[in-house]
C-alpha positions in Angstrom: 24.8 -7.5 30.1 21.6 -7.9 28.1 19.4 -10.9 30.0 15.7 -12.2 28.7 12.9 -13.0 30.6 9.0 -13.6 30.8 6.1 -12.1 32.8 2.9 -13.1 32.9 0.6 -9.7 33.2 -2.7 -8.5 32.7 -3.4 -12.2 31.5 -0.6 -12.0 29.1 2.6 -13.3 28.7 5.3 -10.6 27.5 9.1 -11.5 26.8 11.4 -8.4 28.0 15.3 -7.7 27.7 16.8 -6.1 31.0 20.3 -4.4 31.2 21.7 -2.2 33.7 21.8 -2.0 37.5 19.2 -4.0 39.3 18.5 -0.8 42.2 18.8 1.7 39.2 15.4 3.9 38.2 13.6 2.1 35.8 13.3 2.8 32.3 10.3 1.0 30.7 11.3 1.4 26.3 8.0 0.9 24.3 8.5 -0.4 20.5 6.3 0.5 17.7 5.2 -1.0 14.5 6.7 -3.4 12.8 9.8 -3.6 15.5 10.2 -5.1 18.1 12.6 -4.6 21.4 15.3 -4.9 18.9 14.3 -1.0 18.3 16.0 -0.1 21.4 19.2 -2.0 21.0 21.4 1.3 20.4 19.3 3.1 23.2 19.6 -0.4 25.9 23.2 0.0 26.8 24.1 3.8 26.7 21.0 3.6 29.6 22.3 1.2 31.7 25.6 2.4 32.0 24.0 5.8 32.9 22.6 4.1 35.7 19.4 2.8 34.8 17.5 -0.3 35.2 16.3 -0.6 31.4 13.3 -3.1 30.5 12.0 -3.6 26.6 9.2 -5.4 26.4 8.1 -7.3 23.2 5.0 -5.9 23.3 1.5 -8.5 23.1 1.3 -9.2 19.7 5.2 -9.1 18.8 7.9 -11.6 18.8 8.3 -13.8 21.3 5.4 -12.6 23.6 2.2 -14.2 23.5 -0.5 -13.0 20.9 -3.9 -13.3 22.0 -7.4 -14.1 19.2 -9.3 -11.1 18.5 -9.1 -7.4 17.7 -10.2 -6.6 21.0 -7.2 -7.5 22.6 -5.2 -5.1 20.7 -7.1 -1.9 21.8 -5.1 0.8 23.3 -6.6 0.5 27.0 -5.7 -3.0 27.0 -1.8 -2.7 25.9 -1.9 0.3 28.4 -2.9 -1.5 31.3 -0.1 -4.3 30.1 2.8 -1.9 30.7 1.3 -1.2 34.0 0.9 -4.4 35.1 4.2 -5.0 33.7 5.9 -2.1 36.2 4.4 -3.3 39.0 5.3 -7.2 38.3 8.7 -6.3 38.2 8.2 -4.7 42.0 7.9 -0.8 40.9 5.3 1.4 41.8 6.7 4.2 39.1 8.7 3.8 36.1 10.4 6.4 33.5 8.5 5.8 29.8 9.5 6.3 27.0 7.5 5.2 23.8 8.1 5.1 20.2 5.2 4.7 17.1 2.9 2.2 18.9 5.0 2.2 21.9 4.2 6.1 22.4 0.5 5.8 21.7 0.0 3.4 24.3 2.5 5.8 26.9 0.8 8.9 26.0 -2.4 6.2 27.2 -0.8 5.1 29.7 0.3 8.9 31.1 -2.9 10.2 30.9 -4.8 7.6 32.2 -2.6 5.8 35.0 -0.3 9.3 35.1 0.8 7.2 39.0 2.7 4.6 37.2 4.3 7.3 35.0 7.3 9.4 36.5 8.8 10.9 33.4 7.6 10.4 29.9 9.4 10.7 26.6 7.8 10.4 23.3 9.3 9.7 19.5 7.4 9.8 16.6 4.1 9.6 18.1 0.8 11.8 18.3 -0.9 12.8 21.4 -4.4 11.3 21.2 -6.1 15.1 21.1 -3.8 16.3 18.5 -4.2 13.7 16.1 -7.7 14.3 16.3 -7.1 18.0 15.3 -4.8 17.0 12.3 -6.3 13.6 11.2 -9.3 16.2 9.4 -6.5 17.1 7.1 -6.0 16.0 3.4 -2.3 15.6 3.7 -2.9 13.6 7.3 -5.1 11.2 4.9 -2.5 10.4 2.7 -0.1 9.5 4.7 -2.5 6.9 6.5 -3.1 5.3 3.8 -1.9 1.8 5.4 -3.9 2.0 9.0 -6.7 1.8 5.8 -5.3 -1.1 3.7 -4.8 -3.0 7.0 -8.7 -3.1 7.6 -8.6 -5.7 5.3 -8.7 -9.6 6.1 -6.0 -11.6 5.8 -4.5 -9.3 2.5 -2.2 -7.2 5.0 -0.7 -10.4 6.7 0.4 -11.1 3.1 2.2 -8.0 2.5 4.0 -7.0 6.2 7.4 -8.7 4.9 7.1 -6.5 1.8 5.5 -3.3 3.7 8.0 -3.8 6.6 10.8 -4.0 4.2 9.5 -0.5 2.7 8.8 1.3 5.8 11.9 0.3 7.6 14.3 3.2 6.1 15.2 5.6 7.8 17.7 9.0 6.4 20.5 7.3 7.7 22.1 5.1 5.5 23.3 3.1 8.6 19.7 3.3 10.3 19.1 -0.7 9.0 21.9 -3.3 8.5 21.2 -6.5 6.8 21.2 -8.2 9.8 18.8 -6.2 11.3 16.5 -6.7 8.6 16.7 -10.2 8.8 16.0 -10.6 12.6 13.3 -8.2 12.0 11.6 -10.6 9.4 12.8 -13.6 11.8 10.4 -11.9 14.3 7.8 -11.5 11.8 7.5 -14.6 10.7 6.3 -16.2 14.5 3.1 -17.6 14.9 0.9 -15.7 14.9 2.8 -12.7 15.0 1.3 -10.9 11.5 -2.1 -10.8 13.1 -1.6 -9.9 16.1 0.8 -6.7 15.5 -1.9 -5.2 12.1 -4.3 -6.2 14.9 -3.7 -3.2 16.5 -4.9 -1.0 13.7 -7.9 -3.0 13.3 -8.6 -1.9 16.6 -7.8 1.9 16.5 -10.6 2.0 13.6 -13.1 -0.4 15.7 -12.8 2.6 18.4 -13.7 4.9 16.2 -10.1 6.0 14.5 -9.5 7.7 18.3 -7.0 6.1 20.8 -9.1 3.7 22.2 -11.6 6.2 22.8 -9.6 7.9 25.3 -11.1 11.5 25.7 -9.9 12.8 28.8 -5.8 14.3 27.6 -3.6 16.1 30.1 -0.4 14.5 30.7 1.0 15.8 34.1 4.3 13.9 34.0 7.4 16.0 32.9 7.5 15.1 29.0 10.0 15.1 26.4 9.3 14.8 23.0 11.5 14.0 20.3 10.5 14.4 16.6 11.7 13.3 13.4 10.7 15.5 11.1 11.3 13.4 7.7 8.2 11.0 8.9 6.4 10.1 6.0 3.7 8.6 8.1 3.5 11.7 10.6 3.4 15.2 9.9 5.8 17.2 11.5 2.8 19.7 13.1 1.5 16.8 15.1 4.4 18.2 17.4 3.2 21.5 17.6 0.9 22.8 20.3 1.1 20.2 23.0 1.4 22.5 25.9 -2.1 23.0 25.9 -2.3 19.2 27.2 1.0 18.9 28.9 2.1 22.1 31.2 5.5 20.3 32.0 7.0 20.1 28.1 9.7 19.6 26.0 10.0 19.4 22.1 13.2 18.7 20.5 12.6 18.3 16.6 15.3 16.6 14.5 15.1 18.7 10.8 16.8 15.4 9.0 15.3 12.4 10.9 12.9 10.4 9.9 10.5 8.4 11.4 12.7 5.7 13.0 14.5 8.8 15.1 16.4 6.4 17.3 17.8 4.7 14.6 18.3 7.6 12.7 20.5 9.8 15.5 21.1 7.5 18.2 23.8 9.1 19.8 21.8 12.7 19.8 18.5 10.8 21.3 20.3 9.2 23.9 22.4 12.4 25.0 18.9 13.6 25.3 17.0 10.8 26.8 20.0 10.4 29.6 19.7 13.9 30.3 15.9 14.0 30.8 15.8 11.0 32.6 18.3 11.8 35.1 16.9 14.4 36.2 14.3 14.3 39.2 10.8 15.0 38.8 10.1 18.4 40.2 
């Protein structure tokens, strides 16, 4: 059964769902932009009858969790150090991550730079903070950015995330996005405060400098899967490639007709795969 709560972490408040077994391994699921943990909501249960203790946070910024003034709050090494403080509030020393858009920038962050709190990692649709730096030079990369640009602007982009969400959120599934989903999803939009604080986050990705919060150092030592749609029209699909030269203990699983919303896309494929990976203990 799917139950709500609050925690109060790293001077934050954060609204999570749990499900599953209260002395099962914990699996900490990470949303991206413009979701919510509504992301994970064909992912929740097929984890906790596997076992696990699942947690999906509304991350700082989102929903019904609190959304702090400022671009500064939103840099990477701040939403890092939530999730954490968010494992360790709820008693863990060690969690399983997995992170999607957003969600996986800040556990590829939180991996490399807290890589105790980290006992497995999987990744979806989201570049490793060296890589991108390799392929952001690129033309094609540019184009494909073109929003982290537009939503430098004031105000403007708060305007246009019903319209931009309502764009972005298709996935190559015809199912991917019911009506209902799309209405929660503007339902969650449309809390205080909420627009700012989730296009906050790209403000402060460009304030450091377009680079993940400028976080330089890049090995990964957790066992890591990554799962790749390879339809993303914001993400090319070579951002994938190459990775073991940061992360010795690797997986890549591409998915030729996903897109960008993977999970959404081929849930029951991503959560064969995320059950599988999970299970298993770290060597």
């Amino acid at each position: 059964m799917l139950t709500h709560h609050q925690a109060v972490v790293n001077g934050v408040r954060l609204h999570y769902v749990a499900a599953g077994p209260e002395d099962g391994p914990p699996v900490i699921l990470l949303h991206g932009f413009p979701e919510f943990w509504r992301a994970w909501e064909r992912q929740i249960e097929p984890l906790a009858r596997a076992g696990f203790r699942v947690i999906a946070p509304d991350l700082r910024g989102y929903n019904l969790s609190e959304k702090p003034t400022g671009i500064d709050a939103y840099r990477v090494g701040v939403l890092q150090e939530d999730v954490a403080a968010l494992i360790r509030a709820l008693g863990y020393e060690r969690a399983r991550v997995v992170g999607h858009d957003w969600g996986g920038i800040i556990a590829w962050a939180l991996a490399i730079r807290q890589p105790e709190v980290v006992e497995r990692l999987v990744i979806l649709n989201a570049p490793h903070p060296a890589r991108i730096r390799q392929v952001a030079r690129k033309p094609a990369q540019w184009r494909r950015s073109w929003y982290i640009f537009f939503f430098q602007l004031p105000w403007l982009p708060e305007r246009f995330l019903h319209r931009f969400g309502q764009w972005a959120l298709h996935g190559t599934n015809p199912r991917a996005y019911t009506d209902e989903d799309r209405r929660l999803y503007r339902e969650a939009w449309d809390q205080p405060g909420a627009a700012t604080g989730m296009i906050n986050y790209y403000r402060a990705l460009r304030r450091s400098g377009g680079g993940q919060g400028g976080l330089r150092e890049a090995t990964v030592r957790a066992p890591t899967l990554v799962l790749w749609g390879q339809r993303d029209v914001a993400l090319l699909p070579e951002l994938a490639d190459g990775l073991d030269r940061w992360v010795p203990d690797l997986r890549v699983v591409r998915f030729p007709w996903a897109s960008h919303w993977i999970m959404r896309d081929e849930p029951v494929r991503v959560n064969n795969l995320l059950i599988d990976f999970l299970s298993n203990s770290p060597a």
